[in-house]
C-alpha positions, -999 to +999 in steps of 0.1 A: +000+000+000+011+034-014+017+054+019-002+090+015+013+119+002+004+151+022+006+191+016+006+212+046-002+248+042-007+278+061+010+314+060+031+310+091+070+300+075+106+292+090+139+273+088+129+240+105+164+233+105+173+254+133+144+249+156+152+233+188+138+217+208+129+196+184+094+189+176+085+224+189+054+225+209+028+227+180+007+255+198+038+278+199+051+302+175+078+282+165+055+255+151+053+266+110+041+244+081+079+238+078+083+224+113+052+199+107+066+191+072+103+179+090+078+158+118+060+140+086+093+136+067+113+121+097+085+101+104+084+086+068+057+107+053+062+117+018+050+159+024+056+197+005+049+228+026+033+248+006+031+289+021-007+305+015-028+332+024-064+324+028-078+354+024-062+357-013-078+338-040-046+336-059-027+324-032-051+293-029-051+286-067-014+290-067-012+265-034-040+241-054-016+240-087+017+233-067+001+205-054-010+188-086+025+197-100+044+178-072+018+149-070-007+144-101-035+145-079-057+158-054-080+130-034-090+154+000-091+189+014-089+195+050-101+233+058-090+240+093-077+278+085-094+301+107-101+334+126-113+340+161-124+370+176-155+359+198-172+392+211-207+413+210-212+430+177-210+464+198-173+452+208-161+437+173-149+461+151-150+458+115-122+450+104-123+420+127-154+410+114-141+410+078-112+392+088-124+359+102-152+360+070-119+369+046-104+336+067-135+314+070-161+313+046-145+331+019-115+310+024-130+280+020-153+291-005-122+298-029-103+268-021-134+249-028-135+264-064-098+260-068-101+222-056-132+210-078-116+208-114-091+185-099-118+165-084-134+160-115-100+150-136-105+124-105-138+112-123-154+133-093-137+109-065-127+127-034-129+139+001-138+177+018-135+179+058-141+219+066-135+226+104-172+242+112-204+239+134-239+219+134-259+253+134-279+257+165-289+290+183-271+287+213-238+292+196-246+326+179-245+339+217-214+365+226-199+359+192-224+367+165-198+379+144-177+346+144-209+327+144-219+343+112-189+328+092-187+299+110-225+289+104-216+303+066-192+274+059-218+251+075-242+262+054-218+257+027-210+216+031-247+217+035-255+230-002-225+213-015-233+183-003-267+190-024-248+193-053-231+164-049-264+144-049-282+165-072-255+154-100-253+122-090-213+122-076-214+100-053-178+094-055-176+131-036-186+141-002-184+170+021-186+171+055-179+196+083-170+182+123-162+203+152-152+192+188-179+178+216-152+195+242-126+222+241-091+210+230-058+219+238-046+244+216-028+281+212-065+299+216-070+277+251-035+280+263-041+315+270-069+304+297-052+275+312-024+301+316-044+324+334-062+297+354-043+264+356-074+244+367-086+251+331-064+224+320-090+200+333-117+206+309-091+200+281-091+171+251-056+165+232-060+175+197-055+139+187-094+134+189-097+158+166-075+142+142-086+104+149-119+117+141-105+133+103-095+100+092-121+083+102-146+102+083-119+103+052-122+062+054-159+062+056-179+056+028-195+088+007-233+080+017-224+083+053-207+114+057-218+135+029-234+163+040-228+155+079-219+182+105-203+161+128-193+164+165-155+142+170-168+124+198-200+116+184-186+103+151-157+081+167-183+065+190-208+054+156-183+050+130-155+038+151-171+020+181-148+042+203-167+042+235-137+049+258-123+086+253-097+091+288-067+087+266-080+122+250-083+136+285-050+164+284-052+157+325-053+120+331-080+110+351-105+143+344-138+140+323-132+171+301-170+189+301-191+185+268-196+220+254-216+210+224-252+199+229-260+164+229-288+171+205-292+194+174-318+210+155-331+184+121-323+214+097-342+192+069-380+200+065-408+176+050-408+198+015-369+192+010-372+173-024-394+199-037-376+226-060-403+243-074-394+259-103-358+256-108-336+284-116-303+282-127-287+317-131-259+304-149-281+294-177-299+325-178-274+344-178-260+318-212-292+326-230-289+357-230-259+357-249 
């Protein structure tokens, strides 16, 4: 068995060379697409950093084609760039807003467009896992602003995944996931550093990534169009039942901060179009 062939990409950039310690800790500044590209390498992975800035279309396109130059192919897209900035609308200032919708929908939206003809050379085979929220009310609360992208690239695997069925590719599929608890990262160091007790109610990121490929391995009809929850997904696809060894403290139960239960988003007229309107086609005859 071929073993995979990854590209890492992100804006951040350095000489992984001269880090040390060696790996540096990943939520740290010295932890670059370079850094995780020497960890993959020395660990036998075959891997190309690739520098981008997701809030520039080109950038993306450019990322895209030096992937299909270096490998032939493109069989998945993770989406796990981001921006945070979780405050009342009175207290978020507009240029934080745009940022994190430059960053999260508009991001993904681009790199979805730039990923898609590749997709298709594939004989429209291949994966989409975008890092966003099942949509519920609860979590526009104290950061509407964040919530509005966030719920945007929801929204987005949910149409998508429309597509998909709509035009019969059933070799694609597009699913979202997000974490039942909060995990250890750069955003939630800055708490545990204020409050070391915090540490407690802490997942390692390794959930989060044990629940990645298990949704990559599972088949099309299962996870297209799914917004997932890590936990949730390891514990029906998986039959992981058992999640201490994710506890960051051994021996704590982290607290679930997702809801055990969302909102059926699907209502009983959802295979009706109507009368259905293609703009692109209008717009064509017109011409």
């Amino acid at each position: 068995m071929q073993p995979p062939l990854f590209v890492v990409a992100a804006k951040s950039i350095s000489d992984a060379t001269t880090v040390t310690p060696f790996p540096p800790d990943p939520n740290s500044q010295l932890s670059t697409i370079n850094t995780v590209e020497r960890e993959i390498r020395e660990a036998g992975g075959d891997v190309v950093a690739v520098a981008v800035n997701a809030k520039d279309p080109t950038s993306i396109y450019d990322m895209v084609k030096k992937t299909i130059e270096t490998y032939g192919r493109l069989d998945a897209l993770v989406y796990n760039s981001g921006a945070i900035w979780w405050a009342s609308v009175e207290d978020t200032p507009m240029r934080r807003f745009q940022l994190m919708q430059q960053v999260n929908p508009e991001g993904l939206y681009a790199t979805i467009q730039a990923v898609l003809p590749h997709f298709e050379a594939n004989g429209w085979s291949g994966r989409i896992i975008v890092v966003s929220p099942p949509i519920y009310s609860r979590f526009f609360r104290g950061k509407t602003a964040y919530a509005m992208g966030k719920v945007a690239m929801s929204v987005l695997t949910k149409g998508l995944a429309m597509d998909f069925e709509r035009q019969q590719r059933h070799g694609m599929s597009i699913s979202s996931i997000w974490p039942a608890t909060a995990i250890e990262s750069a955003a939630t160091g800055n708490a545990v550093a204020r409050d070391a007790s915090k540490a407690c109610d802490l997942r390692k990121p390794t959930i989060f990534a044990d629940a990645v490929l298990s949704m990559l391995e599972a088949p099309t009809s299962m996870v297209n169009g799914l917004l997932g929850i890590d936990e949730d997904f390891l514990r029906e696809y998986s039959g992981v039942f058992d999640f201490s060894k994710y506890a960051l403290v051994e021996g704590t139960y982290p607290r679930r901060i997702m809801p055990v239960h969302f909102p059926n988003l699907r209502v009983d007229e959802h295979d009706d179009e109507g009368n259905r309107v293609d703009s692109l086609e209008l717009r064509r005859s017109k011409l």
